[in-house]
N, C-alpha and C positions, 0 to 999 in steps of 0.2 A: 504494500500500500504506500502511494506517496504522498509524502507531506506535501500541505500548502501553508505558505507564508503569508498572513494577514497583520491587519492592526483593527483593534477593539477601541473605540477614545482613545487612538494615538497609543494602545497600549501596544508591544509585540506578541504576536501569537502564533505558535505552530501546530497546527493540528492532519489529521491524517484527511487525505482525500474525502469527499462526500459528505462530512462531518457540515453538518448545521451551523446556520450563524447561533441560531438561540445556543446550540452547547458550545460552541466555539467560544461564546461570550461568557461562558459560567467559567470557562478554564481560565480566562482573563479573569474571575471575580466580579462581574458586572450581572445583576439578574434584570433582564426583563420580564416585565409583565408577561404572564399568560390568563388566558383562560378554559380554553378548549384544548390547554395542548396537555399531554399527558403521556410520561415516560414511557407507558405499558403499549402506546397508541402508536400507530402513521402519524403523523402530522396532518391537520385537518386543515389547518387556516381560516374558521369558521369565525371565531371572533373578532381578529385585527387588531387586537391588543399589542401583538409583539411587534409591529411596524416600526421598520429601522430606515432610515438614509445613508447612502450609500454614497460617498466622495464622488463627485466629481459627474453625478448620475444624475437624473430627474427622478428616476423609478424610486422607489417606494416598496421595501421589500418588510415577506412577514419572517420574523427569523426563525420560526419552528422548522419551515418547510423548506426555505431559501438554503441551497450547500454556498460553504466559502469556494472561493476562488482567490488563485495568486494574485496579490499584492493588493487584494479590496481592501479598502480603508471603512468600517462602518462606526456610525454614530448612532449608538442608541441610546441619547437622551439627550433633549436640548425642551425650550420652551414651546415649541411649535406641536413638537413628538407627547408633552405631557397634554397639551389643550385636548389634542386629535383622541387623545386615549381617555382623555376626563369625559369627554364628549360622547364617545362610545361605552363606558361604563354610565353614565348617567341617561343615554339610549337605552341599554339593556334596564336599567332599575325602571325604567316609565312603564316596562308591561313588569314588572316581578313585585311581589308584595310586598311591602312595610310592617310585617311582621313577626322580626325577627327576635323579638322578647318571647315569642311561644313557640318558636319555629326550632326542631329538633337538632339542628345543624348550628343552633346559634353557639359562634364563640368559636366554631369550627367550619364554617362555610368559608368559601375561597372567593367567593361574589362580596361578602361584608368586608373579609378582610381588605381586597382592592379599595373597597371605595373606601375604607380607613384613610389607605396609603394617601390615597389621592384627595384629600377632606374634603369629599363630598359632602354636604348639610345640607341642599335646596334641590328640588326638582324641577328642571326648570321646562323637561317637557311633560307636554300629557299624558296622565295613567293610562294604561291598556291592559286590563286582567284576564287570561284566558279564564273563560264561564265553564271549563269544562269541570265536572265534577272527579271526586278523587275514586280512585281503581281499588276499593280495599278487599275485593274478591279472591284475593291470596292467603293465605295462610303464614306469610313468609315475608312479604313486600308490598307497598303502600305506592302509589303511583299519585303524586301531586301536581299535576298539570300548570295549577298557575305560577309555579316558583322556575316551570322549566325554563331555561334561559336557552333551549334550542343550540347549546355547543354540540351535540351529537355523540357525548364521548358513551353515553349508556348505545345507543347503536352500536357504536364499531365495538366497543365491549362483547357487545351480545352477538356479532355475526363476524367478527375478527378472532375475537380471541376466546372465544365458545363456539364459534359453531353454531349456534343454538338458532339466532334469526327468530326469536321473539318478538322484538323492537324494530321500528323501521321508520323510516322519515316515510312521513302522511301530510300530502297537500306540496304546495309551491310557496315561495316567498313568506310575505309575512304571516301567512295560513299554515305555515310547516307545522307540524308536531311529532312527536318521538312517541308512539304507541306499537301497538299489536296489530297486525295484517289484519284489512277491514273494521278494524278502531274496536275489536274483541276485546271484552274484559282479560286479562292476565291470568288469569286463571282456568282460558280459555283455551288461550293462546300453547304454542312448545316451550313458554319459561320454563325452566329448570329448577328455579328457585336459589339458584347462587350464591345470589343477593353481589355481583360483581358488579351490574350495573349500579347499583348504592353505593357499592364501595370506591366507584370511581364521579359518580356524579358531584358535581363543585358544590351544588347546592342541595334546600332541601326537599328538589323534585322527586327521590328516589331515597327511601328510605326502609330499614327491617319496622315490623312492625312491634312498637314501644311496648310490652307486658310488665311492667316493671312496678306498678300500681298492683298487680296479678301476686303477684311477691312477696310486697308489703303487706297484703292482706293475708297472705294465708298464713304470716310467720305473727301476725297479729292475732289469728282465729286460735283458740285453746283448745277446739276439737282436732287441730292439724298437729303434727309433730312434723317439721322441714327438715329433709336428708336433701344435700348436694352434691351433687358430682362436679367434676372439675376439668376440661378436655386439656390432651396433651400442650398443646399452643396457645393457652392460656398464662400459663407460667412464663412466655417470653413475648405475650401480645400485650397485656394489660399493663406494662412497666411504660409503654409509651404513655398511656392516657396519664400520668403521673409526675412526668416530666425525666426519667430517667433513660440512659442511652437504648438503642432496640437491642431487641437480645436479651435485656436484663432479668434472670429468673426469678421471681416473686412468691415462688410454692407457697414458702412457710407464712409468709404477708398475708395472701389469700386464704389460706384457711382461716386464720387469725381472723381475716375480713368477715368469712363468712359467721362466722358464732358471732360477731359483735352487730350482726344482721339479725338475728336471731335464727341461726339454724340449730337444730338438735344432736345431728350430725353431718360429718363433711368426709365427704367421700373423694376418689381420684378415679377419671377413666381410666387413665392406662393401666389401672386393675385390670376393666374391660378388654385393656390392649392388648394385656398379657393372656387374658381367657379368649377373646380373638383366637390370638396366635394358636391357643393349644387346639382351638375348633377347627380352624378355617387350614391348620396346616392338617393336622390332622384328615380332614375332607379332599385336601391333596393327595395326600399320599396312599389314601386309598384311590382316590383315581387313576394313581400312578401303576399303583398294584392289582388293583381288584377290575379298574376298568370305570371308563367314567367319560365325561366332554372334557378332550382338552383342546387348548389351555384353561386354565380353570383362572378366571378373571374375580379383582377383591370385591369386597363388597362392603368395605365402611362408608363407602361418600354415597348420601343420600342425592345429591342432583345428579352425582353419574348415574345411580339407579334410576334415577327419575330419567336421566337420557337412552339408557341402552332401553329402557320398556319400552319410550316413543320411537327410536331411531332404528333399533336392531333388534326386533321381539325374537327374530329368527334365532339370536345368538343368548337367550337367556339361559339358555342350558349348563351354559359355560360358567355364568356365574357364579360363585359360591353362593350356599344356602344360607352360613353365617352371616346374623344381622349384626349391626355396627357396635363399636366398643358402647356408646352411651347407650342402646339399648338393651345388651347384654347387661349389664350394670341396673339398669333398673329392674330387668326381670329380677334380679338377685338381691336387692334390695328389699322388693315386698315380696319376697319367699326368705330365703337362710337368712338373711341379716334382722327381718323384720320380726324372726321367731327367735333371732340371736339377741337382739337390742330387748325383746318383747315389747314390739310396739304391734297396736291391732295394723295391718297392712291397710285396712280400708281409711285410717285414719295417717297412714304414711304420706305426705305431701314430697312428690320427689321432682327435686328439677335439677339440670344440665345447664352450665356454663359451657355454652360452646363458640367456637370463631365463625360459626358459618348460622345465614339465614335458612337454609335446606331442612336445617334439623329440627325448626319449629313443624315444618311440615311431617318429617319424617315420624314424631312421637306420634301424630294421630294417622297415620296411611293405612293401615286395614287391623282385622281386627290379632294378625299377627302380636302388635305392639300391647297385646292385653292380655301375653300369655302367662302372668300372673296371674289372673285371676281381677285382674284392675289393671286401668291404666298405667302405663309400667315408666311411663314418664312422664308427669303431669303437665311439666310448663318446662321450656329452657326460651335462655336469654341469651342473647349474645354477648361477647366482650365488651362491646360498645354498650350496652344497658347495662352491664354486669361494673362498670367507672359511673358509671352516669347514680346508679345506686349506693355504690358507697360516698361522692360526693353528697350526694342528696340529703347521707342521713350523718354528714357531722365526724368521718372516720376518719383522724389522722393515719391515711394509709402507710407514707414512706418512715414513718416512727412506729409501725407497727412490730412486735417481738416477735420472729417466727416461732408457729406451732407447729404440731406436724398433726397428719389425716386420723383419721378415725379407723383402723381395722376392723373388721378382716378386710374389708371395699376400699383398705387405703394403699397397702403394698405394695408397692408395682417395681418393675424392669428398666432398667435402661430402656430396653427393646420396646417397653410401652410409651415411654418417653417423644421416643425419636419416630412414631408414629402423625405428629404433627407436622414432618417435611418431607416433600416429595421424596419417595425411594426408600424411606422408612418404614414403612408396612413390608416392603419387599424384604429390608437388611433382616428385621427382627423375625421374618418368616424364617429365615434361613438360616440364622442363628439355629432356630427348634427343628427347622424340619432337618437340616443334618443330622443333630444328634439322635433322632427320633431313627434316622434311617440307619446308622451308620455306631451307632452306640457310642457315639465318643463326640465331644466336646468341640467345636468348631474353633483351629487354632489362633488364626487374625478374626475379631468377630467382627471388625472397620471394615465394612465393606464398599470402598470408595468407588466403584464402577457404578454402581446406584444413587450415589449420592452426583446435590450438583444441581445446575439448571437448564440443562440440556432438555431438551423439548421430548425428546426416545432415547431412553437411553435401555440397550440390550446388552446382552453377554450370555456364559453360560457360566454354573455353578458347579465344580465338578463335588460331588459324595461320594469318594472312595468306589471312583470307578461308574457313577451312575452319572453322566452329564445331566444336567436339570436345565433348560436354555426359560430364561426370563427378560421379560420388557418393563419399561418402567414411565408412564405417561402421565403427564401431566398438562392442565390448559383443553378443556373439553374438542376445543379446534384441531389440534392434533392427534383423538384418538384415531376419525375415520381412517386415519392410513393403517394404522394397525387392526380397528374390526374386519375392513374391506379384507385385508390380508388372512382373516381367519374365514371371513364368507367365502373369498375364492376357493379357500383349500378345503374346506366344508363343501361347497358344491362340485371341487372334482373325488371327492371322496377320500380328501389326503387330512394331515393335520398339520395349523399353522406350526412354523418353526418354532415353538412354544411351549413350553409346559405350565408358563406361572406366569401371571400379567398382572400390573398393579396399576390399578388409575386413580387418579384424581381430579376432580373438578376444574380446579384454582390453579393457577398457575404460581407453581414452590409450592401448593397444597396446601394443609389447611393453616400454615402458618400466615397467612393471605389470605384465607376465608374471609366470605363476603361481610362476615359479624364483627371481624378485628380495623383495631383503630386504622382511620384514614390515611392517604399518603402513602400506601404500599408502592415499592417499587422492587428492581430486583436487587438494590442495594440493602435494600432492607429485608428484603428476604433472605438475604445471606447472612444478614444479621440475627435476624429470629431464628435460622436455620444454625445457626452457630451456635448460638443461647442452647438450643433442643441437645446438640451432640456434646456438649461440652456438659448439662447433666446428666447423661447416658455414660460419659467419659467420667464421671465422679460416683456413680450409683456401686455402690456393694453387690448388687446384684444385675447383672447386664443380660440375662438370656430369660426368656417367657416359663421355657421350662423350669426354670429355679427359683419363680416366686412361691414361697412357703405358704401364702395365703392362699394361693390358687391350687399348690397342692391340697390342701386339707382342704377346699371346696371341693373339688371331685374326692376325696376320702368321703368324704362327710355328707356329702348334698348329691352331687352330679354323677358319679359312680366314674364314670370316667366320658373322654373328649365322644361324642357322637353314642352316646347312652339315649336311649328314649327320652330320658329326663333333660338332659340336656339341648337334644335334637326341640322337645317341647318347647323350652323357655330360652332358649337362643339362637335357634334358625326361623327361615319363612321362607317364603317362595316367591315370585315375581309373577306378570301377567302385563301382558300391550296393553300399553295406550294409545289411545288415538291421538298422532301430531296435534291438532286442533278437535276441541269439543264441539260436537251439535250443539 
């Protein structure tokens, strides 16, 4: 790649061929305004915020999308360049609402913050409020029309980097809007439930839906006793809303958090993670041996379920029947633990701190998730309500004394750990399924070919002579290349190069779920993702097979991995959906 030679405000600057003015400018230290432009994205140019002048030119360039060229000279800031940009941010606020004392995003919208920058205080054009009413047909996600500011970034979210094509620009000019093909409620629509396009929207047109009222009450009701669970990327997603570097592990804070909430007890999923692994490899390796679909694809992320039902019903075979770490966890909650604690299960209130919007869906999706005997997970929140809660009620978070979980639902694995970053479901299978096949301890359990943000990442895993070939995907837009790859070999009668495939929704997975704090990118997914292996890398105990607590739950409870008992209260089975609802 060759370098080009620029100046930034007369600053010098080298950067590599094709490189952006906007990034070209941040390596000088200079930030322009955005608004529509977004790490994860193309470059759109939809807002014209970042409009730069260029030496010696008439034109007028936007720097998200404009590349350098040798020896351009740009100017991005002068008094001309701030008017053009106050002018265009107080355009966009004449159709967007002035009500950002109630508005979910307040304090953290990217629309408020600009007109900070720029002290906006008067309107000096006329309001224009989209009439269109709000979409709360989801389970999952809230669609608020009049706040949309039309930057497109939930479009290319949904059909760039999902795949999914839920969202779609509807209408021309200043009739455009961002909804579902034929203006379809959302839950009509092929959403997935993500929640990515919230996670990337500037404002608060797109938001998980707030339960956090749901909460307060039950931990206030004296017929309820509150058990929480706690997802793996929790631990390094909730340290941003606090003001601490990403990454930062928080466990012992957060449980602490949770009793000063009023919970009864506080549980960990990658308990779940670790009873996962013994089910779901377990469900392997009988396919390996006994005969089965392979490859045999995971099954913790509720919006890849929710995609292969719409997209690939053909291919559900393949799936594991094992349901996710936080549903596992709940069925065991109001069964062993609830007869352990001696709490009546009907009066057990169980909810899930998770990083993704999907899972709000997922507790209620059929009547699989009740194979307690009760709802087996009554409410979860996401990271983002799960800050928004302890702010609420008064908790000096970062002076909090770490505590540690409540057993037996608290013990967990490294390998439950590292469940929260892409390739971590695969490391931690592999961890167990070795030993399980091979009676011996797996010697590097760092398994860095899985790790990472590579879009596929494949290899094979040799078990003393048994190749095992695995794929590892992430980012819903790039699984098609890999189902298609199992359809074709499925309809010539072969099997994909495959035995073990691991997906996740989110791009970096659920460290980046649609639930955790704003401003993901892949810098910061490397950071969260660091956070995850670097408690994995400190855990006393690093493999699924050697958590003690999960031992003595199949002693005691489950009998063993794929027992009727177990097969009961933590597997289900899948069924098509239709792309779009009648």
């Amino acid at each position: 790649m060759s370098i080009v030679h620029l100046k930034i405000n007369s600053i010098p600057v080298e950067v590599e061929d094709g490189t952006t003015i906007l990034l070209a400018a941040r390596k000088a230290g200079v930030t322009i305004p955005t608004l529509c432009y977004h790490d994860d994205l193309k470059p759109f140019g939809s807002c014209g915020l970042c409009i730069v002048k260029q030496e010696g030119s008439a034109k007028i360039l936007r720097a998200c999308a404009a590349p350098v060229s040798e020896n351009m000279s740009i100017i991005t800031h002068d008094h001309e360049l701030f008017k053009v940009r106050k002018t265009i941010l107080e355009m966009i606020l004449s159709t967007h609402p002035s009500s950002c004392l109630t508005c979910i995003r307040n304090g953290e919208c990217e629309l408020q913050n600009l007109a900070i920058e720029f002290g906006i205080r008067e309107q000096p054009f006329e309001t224009r409020i989209s009439d269109r009413p709000k979409d709360t047909s989801s389970a999952s996600i809230v669609l608020d029309p009049e706040k949309c500011i039309k930057c497109g970034r939930c479009v290319q979210v949904c059909q760039d980097l999902q795949g999914v094509f839920a969202l779609e620009f509807i209408g021309r000019g200043d009739g455009t809007v961002m909804a579902p093909a034929a203006m379809l409620q959302l839950e009509d629509s092929p959403c997935v439930r993500c929640g990515q396009c919230a996670a990337h929207c500037p404002v608060g047109a797109i938001y998980e839906k707030d339960e956090t009222t749901i909460f307060q009450e039950a931990v206030a009701d004296p017929d309820k006793q509150v058990v929480v669970q706690i997802a793996p990327s929790i631990r390094v997603g909730l340290s941003e809303a606090f003001g601490l570097p990403a990454g930062s592990v928080t466990t012992g804070k957060i449980y602490a958090a949770l009793r000063r909430l009023g919970a009864a007890a506080v549980h960990d999923t990658n308990f779940g993670a670790d009873l996962t692994i013994m089910e779901e490899g377990t469900e392997l390796i009988h396919r390996l041996t006994k005969g089965g679909a392979l490859p045999q694809l995971t099954s913790c992320c509720p919006a890849w379920i929710d995609y292969v039902e719409k997209y690939y019903p053909d291919l559900l075979d393949h799936v594991s029947s094992a349901k996710s770490p936080m549903q596992m966890v709940g069925a065991i909650e109001k069964t062993y633990t609830a007869e352990k604690l001696g709490i009546d299960p009907a009066k057990m209130f169980t909810v899930a701190i998770m990083p993704c919007t999907a899972k709000k869906y997922e507790a209620y999706r059929d009547e699989s998730m009740k194979s307690s005997g009760y709802q087996d997970t009554d409410l979860v929140l996401t990271t983002r309500e799960f800050a928004r809660l302890i702010k609420t009620t008064g908790i000096d978070f970062l002076h909090l004394e770490d505590e540690p979980a409540d057993n037996p639902v608290g013990e967990y694995s490294g390998a439950g750990t590292i469940f929260g970053a892409t390739g971590g479901v695969m490391e931690a299978a592999v961890r167990t399924a070795y030993h399980e096949v091979t009676g011996e301890e797996l010697g590097n359990i760092e398994i860095g070919a899985v790790r990472g943000l590579s879009e596929i990442k494949k290899g094979t895993v040799d078990f003393k002579g048994t190749p095992v070939r695995v794929a590892v995907v992430h980012g819903l837009s790039n699984v098609a290349e890999v189902m298609d790859e199992i359809r074709a070999a499925k309809a010539a009668g072969e099997q994909a190069p495959y035995e073990f495939i691991e997906v996740m929704a989110c791009r970096g997975g659920c460290i980046a779920g649609g639930g955790q704090p704003y401003g993901a990118n892949d810098e910061l997914r490397e950071m969260r993702s660091a956070g995850l292996y670097a408690d994995d890398k400190n855990s006393k105990v690093r493999c699924s097979h050697q958590n003690e607590s999960v031992r003595k739950l199949y002693d005691e409870f489950l009998e063993k991995p794929l027992s009727k008992k177990s097969h009961h209260l933590l597997h289900t089975t899948y069924q098509e959906i239709p792309v779009y609802k009648a």
